[in-house]
SERO-4910 file (N, C-alpha, C, O; in steps of 0.05 Angstrom, whole numbers):
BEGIN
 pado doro    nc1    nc2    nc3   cac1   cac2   cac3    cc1    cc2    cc3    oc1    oc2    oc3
  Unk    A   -557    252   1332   -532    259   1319   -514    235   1317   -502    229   1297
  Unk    A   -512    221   1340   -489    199   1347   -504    178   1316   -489    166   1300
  Unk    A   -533    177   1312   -537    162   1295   -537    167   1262   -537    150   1245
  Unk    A   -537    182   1261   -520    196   1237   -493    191   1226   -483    184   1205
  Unk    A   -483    199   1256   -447    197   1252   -443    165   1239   -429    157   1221
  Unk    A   -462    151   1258   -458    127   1255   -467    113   1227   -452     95   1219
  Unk    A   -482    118   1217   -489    112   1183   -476    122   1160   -477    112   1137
  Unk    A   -463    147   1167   -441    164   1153   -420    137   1153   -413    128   1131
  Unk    A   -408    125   1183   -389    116   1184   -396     88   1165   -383     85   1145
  Unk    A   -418     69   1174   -422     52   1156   -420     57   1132   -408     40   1119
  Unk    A   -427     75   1122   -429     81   1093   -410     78   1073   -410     69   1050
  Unk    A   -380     93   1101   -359     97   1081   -340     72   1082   -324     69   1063
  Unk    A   -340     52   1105   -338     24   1111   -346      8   1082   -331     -8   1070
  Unk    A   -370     16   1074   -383    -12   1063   -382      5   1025   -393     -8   1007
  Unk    A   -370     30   1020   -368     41   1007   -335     34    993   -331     26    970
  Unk    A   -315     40   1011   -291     31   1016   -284      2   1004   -271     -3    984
  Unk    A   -299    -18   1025   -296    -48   1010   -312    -61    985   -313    -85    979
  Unk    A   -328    -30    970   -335    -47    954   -317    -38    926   -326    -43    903
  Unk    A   -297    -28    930   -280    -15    913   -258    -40    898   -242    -53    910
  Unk    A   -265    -40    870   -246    -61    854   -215    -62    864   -202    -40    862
  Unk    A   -202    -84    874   -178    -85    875   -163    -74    854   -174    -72    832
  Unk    A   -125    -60    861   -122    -60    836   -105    -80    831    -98    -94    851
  Unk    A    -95    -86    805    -94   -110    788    -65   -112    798    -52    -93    792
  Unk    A    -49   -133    814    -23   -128    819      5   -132    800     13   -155    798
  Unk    A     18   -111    786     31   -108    779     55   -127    768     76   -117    775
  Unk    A     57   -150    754     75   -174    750    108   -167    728    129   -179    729
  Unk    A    100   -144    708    113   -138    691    113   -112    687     91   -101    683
  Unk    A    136    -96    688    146    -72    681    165    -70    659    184    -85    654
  Unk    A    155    -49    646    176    -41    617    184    -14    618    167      3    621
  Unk    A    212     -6    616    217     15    629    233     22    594    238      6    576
  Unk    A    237     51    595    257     60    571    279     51    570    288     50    593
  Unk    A    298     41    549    323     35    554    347     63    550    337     84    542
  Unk    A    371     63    556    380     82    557    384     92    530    383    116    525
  Unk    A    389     74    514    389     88    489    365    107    476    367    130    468
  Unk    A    339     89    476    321    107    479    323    133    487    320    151    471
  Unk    A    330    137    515    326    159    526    345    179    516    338    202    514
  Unk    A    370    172    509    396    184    495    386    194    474    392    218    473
  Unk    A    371    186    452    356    190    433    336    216    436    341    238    426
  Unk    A    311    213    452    290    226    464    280    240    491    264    259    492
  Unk    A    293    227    513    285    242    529    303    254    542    293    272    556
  Unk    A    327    251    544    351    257    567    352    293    556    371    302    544
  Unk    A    333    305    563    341    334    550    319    346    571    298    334    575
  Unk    A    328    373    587    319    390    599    304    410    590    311    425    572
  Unk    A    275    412    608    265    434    589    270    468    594    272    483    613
  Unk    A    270    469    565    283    497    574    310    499    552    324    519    546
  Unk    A    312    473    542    336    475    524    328    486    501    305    493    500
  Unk    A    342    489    482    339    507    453    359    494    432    384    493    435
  Unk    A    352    488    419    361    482    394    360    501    369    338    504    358
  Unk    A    380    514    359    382    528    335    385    517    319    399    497    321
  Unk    A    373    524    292    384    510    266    381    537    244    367    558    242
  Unk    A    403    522    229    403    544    195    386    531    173    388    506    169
  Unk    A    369    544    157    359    534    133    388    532    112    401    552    106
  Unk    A    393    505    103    414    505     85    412    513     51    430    513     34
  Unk    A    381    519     49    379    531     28    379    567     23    381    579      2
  Unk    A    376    576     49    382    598     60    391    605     75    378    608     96
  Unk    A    420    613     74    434    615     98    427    641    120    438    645    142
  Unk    A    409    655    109    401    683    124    371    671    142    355    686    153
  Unk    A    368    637    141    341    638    150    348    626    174    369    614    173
  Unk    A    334    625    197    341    604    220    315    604    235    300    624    237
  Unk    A    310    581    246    287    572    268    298    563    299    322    562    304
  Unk    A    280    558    318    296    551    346    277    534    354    257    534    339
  Unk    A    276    520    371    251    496    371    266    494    402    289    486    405
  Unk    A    251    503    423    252    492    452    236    485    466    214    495    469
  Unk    A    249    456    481    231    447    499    217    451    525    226    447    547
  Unk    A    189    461    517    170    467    526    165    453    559    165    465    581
  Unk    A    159    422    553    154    413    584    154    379    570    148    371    547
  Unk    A    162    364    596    163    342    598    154    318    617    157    321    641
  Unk    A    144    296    607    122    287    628    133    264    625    146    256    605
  Unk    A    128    248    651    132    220    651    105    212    654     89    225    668
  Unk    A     95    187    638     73    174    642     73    142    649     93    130    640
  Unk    A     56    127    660     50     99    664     31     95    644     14    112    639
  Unk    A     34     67    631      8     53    621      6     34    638     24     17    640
  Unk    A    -16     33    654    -29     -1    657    -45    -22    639    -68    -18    631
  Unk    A    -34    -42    634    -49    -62    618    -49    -90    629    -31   -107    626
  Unk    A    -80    -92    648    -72   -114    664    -55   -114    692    -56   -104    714
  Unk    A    -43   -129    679    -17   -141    700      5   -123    695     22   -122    713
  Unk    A     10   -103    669     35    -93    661     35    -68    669     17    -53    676
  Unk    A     58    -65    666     61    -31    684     84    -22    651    107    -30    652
  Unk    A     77     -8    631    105      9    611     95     31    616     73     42    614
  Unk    A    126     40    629    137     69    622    136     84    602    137     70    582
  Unk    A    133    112    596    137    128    579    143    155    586    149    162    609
  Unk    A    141    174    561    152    200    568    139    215    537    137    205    515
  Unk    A    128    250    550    111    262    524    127    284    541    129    292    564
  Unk    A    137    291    517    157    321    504    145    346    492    135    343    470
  Unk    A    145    361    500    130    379    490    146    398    471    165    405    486
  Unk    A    149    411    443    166    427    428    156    450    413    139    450    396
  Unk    A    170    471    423    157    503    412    173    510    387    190    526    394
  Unk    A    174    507    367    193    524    353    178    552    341    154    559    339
  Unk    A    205    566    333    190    594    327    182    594    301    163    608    297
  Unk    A    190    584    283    183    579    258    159    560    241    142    562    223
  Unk    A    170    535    261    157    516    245    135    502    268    132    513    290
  Unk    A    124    485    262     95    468    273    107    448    295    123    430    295
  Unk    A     89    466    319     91    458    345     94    426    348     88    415    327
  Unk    A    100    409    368     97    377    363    111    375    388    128    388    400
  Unk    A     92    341    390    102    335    423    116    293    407    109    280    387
  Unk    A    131    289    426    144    273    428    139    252    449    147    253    472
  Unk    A    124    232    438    118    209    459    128    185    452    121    176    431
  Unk    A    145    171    469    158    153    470    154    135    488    154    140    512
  Unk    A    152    112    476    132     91    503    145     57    498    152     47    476
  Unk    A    146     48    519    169     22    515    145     -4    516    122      1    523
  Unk    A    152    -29    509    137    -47    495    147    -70    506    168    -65    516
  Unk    A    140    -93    508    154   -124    508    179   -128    487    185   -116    467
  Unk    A    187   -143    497    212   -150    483    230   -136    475    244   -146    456
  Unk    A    236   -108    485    257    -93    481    250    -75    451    265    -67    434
  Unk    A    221    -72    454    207    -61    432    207    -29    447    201    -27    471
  Unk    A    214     -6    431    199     14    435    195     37    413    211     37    394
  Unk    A    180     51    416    163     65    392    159    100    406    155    108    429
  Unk    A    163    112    379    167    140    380    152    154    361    158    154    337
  Unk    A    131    169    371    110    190    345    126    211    345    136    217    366
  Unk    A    127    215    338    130    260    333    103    268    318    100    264    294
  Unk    A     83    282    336     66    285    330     61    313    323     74    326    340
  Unk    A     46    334    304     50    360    306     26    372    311     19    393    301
  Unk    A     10    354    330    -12    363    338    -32    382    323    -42    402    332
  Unk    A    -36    370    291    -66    373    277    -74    348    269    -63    327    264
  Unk    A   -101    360    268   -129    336    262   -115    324    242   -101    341    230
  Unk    A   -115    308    235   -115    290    198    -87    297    198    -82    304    175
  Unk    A    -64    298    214    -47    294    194    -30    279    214    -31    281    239
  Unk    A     -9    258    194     -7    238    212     19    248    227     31    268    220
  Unk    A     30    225    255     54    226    265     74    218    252     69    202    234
  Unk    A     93    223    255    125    217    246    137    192    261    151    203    277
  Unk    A    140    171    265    147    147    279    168    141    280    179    155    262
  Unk    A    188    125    293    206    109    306    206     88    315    189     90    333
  Unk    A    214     67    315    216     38    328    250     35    332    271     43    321
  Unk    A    241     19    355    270     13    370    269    -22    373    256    -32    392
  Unk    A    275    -29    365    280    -67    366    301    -82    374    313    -96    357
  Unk    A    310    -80    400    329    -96    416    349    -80    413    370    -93    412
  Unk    A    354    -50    409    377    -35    397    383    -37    368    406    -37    360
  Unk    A    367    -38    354    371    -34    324    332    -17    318    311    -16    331
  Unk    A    344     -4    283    326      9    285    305      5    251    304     22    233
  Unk    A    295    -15    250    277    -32    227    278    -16    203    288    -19    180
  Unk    A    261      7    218    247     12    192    257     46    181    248     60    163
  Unk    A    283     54    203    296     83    203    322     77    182    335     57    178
  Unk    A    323     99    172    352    100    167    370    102    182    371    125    189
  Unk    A    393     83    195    411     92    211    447    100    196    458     88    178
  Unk    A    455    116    208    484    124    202    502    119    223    498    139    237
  Unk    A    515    109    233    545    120    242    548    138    247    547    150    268
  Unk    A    553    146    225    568    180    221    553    191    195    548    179    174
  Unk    A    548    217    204    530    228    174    548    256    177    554    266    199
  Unk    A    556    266    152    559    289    143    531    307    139    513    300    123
  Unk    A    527    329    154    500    347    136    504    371    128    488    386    141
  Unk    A    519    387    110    530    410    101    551    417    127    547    433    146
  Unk    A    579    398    119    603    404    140    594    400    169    608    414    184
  Unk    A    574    385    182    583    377    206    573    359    207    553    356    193
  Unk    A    585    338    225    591    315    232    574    299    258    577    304    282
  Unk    A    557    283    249    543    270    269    543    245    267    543    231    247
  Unk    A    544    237    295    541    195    307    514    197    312    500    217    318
  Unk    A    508    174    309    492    153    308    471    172    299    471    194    311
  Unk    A    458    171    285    435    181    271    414    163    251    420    148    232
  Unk    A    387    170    264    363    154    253    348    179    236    342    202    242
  Unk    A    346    167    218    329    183    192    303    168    199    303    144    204
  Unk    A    274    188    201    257    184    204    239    169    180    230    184    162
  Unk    A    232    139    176    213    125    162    194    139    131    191    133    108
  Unk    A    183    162    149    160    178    142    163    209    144    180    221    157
  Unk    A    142    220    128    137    243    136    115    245    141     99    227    146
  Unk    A    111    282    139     83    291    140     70    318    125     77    317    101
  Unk    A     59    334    129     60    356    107     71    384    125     65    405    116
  Unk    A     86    384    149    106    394    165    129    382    167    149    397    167
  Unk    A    131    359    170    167    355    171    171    334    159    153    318    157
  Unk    A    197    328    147    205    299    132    237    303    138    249    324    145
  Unk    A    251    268    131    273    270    132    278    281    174    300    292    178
  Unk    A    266    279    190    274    285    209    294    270    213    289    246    211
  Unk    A    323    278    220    348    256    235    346    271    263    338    293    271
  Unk    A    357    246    273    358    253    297    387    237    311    395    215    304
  Unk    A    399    254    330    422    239    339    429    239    361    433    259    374
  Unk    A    433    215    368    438    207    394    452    228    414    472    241    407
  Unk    A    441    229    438    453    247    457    452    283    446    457    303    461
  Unk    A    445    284    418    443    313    408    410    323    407    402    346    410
  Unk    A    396    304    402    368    312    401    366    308    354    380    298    337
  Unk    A    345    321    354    337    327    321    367    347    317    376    364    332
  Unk    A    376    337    292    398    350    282    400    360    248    418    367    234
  Unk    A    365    356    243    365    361    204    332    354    207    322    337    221
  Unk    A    321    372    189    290    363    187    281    376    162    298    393    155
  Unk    A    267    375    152    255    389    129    231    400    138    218    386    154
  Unk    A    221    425    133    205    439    143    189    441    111    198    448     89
  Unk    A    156    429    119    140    420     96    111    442     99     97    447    118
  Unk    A    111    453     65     81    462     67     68    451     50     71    456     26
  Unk    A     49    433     60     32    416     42     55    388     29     59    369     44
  Unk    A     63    388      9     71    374     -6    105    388    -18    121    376    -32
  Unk    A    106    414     -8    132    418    -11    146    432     13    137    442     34
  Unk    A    180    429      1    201    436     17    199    462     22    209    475      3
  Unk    A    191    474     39    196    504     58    222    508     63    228    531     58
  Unk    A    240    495     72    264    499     96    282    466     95    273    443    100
  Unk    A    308    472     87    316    444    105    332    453    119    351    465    108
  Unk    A    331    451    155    345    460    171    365    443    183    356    421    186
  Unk    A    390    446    192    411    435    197    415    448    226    403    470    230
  Unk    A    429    439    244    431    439    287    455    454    271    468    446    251
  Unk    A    456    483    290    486    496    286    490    497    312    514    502    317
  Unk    A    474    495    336    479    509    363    458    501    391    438    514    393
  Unk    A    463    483    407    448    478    428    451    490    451    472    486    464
  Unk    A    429    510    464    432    522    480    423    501    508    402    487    507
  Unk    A    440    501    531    419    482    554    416    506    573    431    526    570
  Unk    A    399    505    589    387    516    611    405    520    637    395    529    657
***
């Protein structure tokens, strides 16, 4: 028995040290706050209402489902991220991953989780936003929103997504196929 124990013990000895170091860590990229003001600073469990402005008798609610922090390793680098998960009752489910980059680069899909159809994107470049539409201040049928990025792209579920700082998505177009279903406007945020 004692020699058993004892080859067990070698085993896990010579098993143990033959295990790849891991790669030590030189560079971290973390979200910046604006980022997160934008995307993640929201609890799940919150609810967002909106009105169709082409129908005022129509309305959707889109709440967040669950929220994850993730690591990438690459190498030597350690970036931060974060995947959002979103239920609405109306329109096409989609999760939100936001992931930070070198140089004060970071990037945002809105994905609506089907095969073949693409994500909705964001880039963030040292605090400016390339390839978004940004506002100040936007009017969207009588209410009033700061800082707002109009989304690049669409998809054959949402276009025109804005989104606004510290409010979450505040206007989106709700798409079937190639046309307008819904353009919904934020009348009411519920938090948890």
């Amino acid at each position: 028995m004692r020699k058993v124990v004892t080859a067990i013990f070698v085993a896990l000895v010579a098993m143990s040290s033959c295990k790849e170091k891991e790669p030590k860590i030189t560079k971290i990229y973390e979200l910046s706050e604006e980022m997160k003001a934008y995307f993640v600073n929201y609890e799940v469990g919150t609810k967002w209402i909106y009105q169709d402005t082409l129908d005022a008798a129509n309305f959707d609610t889109i709440e967040l489902i669950s929220k994850e922090h993730f690591d990438v390793i690459n190498e030597t680098t350690l970036k931060k991220g974060f995947e959002l998960y979103y239920k609405p009752i109306k329109s096409k489910d989609f999760k939100v991953r936001v992931t930070s980059g070198i140089n004060n680069t970071y990037y945002v899909k809105v994905d609506p989780l089907e095969a073949g159809v693409t994500a909705l994107s964001f880039e963030n470049h040292n605090n400016s936003w390339p390839a978004s539409v940004y506002y100040d201040k936007i009017e969207i049928t009588g209410s009033i929103y700061h800082e707002v990025i109009i989304s690049p792209s669409g998809n054959l579920y949402y276009s025109h997504l804005s989104v606004s700082k510290n409010n979450g998505i505040v206007y989106f177009n709700k798409m079937i196929g190639n046309a307008i279903y819904g353009c919904y406007k934020l009348i009411k945020t519920i938090k948890p």
